[in-house]
C-alpha positions, 0 to 999 in steps of 0.5 A, a space after each residue: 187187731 190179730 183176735 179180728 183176723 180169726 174172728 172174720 176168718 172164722 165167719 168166713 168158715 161158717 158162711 163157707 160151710 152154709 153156701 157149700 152145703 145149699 149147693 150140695 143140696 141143691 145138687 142133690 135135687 131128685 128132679 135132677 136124676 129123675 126127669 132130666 136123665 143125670 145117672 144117680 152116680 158118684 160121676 152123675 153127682 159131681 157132674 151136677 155139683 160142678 154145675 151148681 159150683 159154675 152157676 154159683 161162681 158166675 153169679 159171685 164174679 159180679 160180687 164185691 171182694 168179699 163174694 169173690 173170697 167166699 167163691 174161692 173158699 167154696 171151690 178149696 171146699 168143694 177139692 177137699 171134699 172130692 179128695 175125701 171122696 176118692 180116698 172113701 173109696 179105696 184110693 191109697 195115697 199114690 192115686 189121689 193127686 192123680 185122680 184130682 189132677 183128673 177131676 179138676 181137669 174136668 172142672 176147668 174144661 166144663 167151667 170152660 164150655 158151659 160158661 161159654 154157651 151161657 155167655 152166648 145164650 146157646 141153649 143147644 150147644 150147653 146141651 150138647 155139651 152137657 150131654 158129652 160130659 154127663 153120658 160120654 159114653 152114650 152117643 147119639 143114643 144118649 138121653 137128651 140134655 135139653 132140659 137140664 140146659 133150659 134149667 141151667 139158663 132158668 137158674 143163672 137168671 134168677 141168681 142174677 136178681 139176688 141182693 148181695 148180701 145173699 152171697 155175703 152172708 153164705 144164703 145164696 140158693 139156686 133154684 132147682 126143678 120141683 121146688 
């Protein structure tokens, strides 16, 4: 009985590492940089990762447990990889839980807002809000993000029509611009 509990523990991992790495891919689209004006940036990139994470995890919350586990496994993923990240970039030990209390402060706060401009079907405020996040430096001089939000309603929609076993088995894929 205990060798089963590492047995399933150890499926998880891989199921975790698979799903991690088709939303990091997926994040990676260039489509996303090039037409829809997200800065090819460390700040740029964690920004369209979070945006896969959010999709991902609206999508699992309508899962049995078993989604709803790889979900939160994904997210542990995805803080231990930005805790690497901070680190390969010179941050001594001192800085890193400031800088991940910052970035998952971001997280939630777009978790937040973009969720609910989904849930209220306002194409106009995830765009706003997408365009605070990404460019905030930018104003009203800031590229607009109307089309990234356009894709994000495209996206969730079709995560919508994936069989459970999708997220399962860690095969779940979003569908990005140009594929």
């Amino acid at each position: 009985m205990v060798f089963g509990f590492f047995r399933q523990k150890r499926n998880n991992q891989v199921i975790v590492e698979r799903q991690y790495g088709a939303l990091t891919e997926a994040a990676r689209t260039p489509a996303f940089y090039l037409d829809m004006h997200v800065p090819d940036t460390v700040i740029g990139r964690f920004e369209l990762l979070t945006i896969m994470l959010i999709l991902y995890f609206r999508r699992t919350a309508k899962s049995p447990r078993s989604g709803q586990e790889i979900a939160q496994n994904i997210i542990d993923a995805f803080f231990e990889d930005v805790d690497h990240s901070i680190r390969e970039l010179g941050v001594g030990d001192p800085g890193v839980p400031k800088r991940m209390k910052k970035l998952a402060g971001m997280y939630y706060g777009r978790l937040e807002s973009y969720a609910g401009a989904l849930d209220r079907s306002d194409r106009a405020e995830l765009a706003a809000a997408l365009k605070r996040n990404i460019h905030p430096d930018g104003g009203e001089t800031a590229p607009s993000m109307q089309a990234l939000a356009d894709w994000m309603f495209d996206a969730e929609q079709a995560l919508a029509t994936l069989d459970e076993n999708e997220i399962e088995t860690g095969r779940a894929r979003i569908a990005v611009p140009g594929a």
